[in-house]
N, C-alpha and C positions, 0 to 999 in steps of 0.2 A: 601511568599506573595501569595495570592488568586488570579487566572489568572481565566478569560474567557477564554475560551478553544471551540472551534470550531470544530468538526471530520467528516470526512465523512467516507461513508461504515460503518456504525456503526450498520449496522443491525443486522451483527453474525461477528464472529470468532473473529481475534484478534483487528479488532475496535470496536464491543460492548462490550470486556471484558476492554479494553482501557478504553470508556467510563465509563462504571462503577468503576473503579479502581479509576482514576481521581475524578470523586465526592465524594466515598467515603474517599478523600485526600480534602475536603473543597472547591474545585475548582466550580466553577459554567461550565455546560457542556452544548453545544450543539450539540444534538448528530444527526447525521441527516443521511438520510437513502434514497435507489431510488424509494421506492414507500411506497403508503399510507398501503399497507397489513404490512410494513416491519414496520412500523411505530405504527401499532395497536398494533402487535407483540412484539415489544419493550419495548412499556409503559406497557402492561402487564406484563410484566417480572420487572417494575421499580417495579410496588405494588406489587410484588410478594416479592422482594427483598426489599421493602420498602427504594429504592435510586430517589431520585431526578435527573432528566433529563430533561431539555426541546428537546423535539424532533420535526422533521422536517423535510417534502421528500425535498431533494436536490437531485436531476439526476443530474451530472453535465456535461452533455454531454445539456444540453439544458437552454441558456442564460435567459430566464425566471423565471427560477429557482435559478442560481446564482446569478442573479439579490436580491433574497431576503437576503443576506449578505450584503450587502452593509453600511447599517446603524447598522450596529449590534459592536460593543464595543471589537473586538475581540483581544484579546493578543497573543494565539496561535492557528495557524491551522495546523490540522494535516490531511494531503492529504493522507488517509487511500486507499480512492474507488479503486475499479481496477480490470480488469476482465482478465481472463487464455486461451489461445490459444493452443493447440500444433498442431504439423504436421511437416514433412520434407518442409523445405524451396524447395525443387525440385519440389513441386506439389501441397503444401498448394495455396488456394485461396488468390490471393492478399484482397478481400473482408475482408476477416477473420483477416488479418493482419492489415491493417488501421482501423477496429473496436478496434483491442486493443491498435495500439497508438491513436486515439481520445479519448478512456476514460483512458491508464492511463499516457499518454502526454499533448495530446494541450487540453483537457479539464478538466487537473487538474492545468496545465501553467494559462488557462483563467480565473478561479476561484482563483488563488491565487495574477495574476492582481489587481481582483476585489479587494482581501482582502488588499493587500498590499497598496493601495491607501489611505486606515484609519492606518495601520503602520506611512506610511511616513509622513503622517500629526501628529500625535500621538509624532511620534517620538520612536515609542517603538514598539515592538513585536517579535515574533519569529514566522517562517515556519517549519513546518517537512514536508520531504517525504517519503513514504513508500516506497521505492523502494523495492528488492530482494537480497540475495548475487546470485541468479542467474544473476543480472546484472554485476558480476564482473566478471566469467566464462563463456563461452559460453557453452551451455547444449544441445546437440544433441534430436531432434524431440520436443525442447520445446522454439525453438529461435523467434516465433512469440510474446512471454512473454517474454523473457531472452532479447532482441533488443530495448523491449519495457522500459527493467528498465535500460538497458544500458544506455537508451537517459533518463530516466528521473533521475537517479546519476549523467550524466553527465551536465544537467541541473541545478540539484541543487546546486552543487559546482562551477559551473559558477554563478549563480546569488548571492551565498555565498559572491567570492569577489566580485561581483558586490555591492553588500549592503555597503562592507566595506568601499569600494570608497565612497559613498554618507555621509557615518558616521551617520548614521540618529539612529541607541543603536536597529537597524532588523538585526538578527541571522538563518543564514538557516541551515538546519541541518536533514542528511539523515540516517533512518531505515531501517535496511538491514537483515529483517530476512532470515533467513534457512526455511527446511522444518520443518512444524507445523500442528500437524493433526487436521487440521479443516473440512474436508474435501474437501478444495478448488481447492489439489494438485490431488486428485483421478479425481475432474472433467473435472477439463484443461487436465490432460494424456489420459483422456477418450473422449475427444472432438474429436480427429482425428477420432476414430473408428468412430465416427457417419457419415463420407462421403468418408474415404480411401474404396474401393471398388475391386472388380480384377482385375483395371485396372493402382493400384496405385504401385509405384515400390517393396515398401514395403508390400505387400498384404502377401506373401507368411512369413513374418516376424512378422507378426501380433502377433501370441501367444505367441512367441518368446519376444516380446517386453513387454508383458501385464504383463508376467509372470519377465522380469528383474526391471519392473519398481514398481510391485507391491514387490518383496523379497527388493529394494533399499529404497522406504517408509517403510518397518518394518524398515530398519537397521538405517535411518539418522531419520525419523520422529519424533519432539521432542512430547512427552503425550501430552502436555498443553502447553497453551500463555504465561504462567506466567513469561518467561525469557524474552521474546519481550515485553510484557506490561511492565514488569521493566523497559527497555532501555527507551519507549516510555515516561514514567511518570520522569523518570530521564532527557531527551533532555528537556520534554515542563520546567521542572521547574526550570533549570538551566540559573544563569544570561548569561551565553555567553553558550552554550552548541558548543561542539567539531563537526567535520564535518562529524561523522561516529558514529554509532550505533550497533553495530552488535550482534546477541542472535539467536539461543542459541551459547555459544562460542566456544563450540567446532567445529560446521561447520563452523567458520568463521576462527579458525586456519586449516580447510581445505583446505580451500578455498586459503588462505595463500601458504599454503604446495603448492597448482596446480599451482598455478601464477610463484609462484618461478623454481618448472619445468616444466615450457612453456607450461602449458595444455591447 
């Protein structure tokens, strides 16, 4: 069946290849982005590729903009948005840390309020969330993101049974990618260098760090989206879709391997 489909962060990486995947699957897409450049950017890519997308700035850190779902027919949203922090929790700005859970906690929680209001009256829909499998390990110098998807996995399998209780045929259902070289993950590990300075503990550890973190993206970084896009287009079109997603899968049997000893 042909679902309305809803994405945000659909400007790059792995929500505009989502996007495009999904319509070229007959789905009607909206694909919606944080600013109007990301937005020009998009549709040019749609005639280029000659795909159908209505597109749309959605910031969803700002109720104005959420506000514009509301009347919208949506079947599934898929809560993509979401922005990358790193730094030692010993010295990282608290500033920096409430920036990344308002965009990708309480203001992907308040937008899916919004949606879920047309669900429950509907009777019908499904949630994804984009979480991390960095939300199921703790990841040293990158726990201002890893804390961030911890709460919103743990989120969405609370509001999962939640749904179930109501019985109302709404399915929530969390994407747990790996590392994927989009370039998202170079930016967040590069974030700290922009304000660790010679006064931060880790100063002297800097190259030390730059240098482990960048041989760890050659060795886990999967090429392409195309293992996440899979999971993501297999949860939206599944009638009951399962509580976890994970791609590429072999990070996610690592991930597995760590839990099991105590990492």
């Amino acid at each position: 069946m042909k679902k309305n489909i809803l994405i945000t962060g659909a400007g790059s990486g792995i929500g505009r290849d989502a996007a495009f995947a999904l319509s070229e699957r007959g789905h009607r897409v909206w694909a919606t982005v944080q600013s109007q450049e990301q937005a020009q950017n998009l549709q040019k890519e749609c005639v280029a590729r000659d795909v159908k997308l209505d597109i749309f700035k959605l910031d969803i850190t700002l109720e104005s903009d959420r506000k514009q779902v509301l009347d919208l027919p949506i079947d599934v949203l898929i809560n993509n948005a979401g922005v990358g922090e790193s730094g030692s929790l010993a010295e990282v700005a608290m500033a920096r840390v409430r920036r990344v859970f308002e965009v990708n906690l309480f203001a992907t929680l308040e937008l899916t309020q919004a949606v879920l209001h047309g669900m429950v009256w509907r009777e019908r829909g499904t949630v994804l969330f984009v979480s991390s499998i960095a939300g199921r390990i703790p990841v040293p110098f990158l726990m201002p993101y890893s804390m961030s998807k911890f709460a919103l996995s743990a989120a969405g399998a609370g509001l999962r049974a939640e749904m179930d209780r109501l019985d109302k045929n709404i399915h929530i259902a969390l994407i747990e990618p790996g590392a994927v070289h989009t370039g998202f993950n170079q930016a967040m590990t590069d974030s700290k260098y922009t304000w660790m300075d010679a006064n931060s503990y880790f100063w002297s550890l800097r190259e030390r760090l730059k240098r482990e973190e960048k041989r760890s993206f050659a060795f886990l970084e999967a090429r392409d989206t195309r293992s996440v896009v899979a999971q993501m287009v297999k949860a939206a079109e599944a009638r009951r879709p399962r509580l976890r997603y994970v791609a590429p899968r072999f990070q996610g049997w690592m991930v597995r391997l760590a839990r099991m000893l105590g990492v």
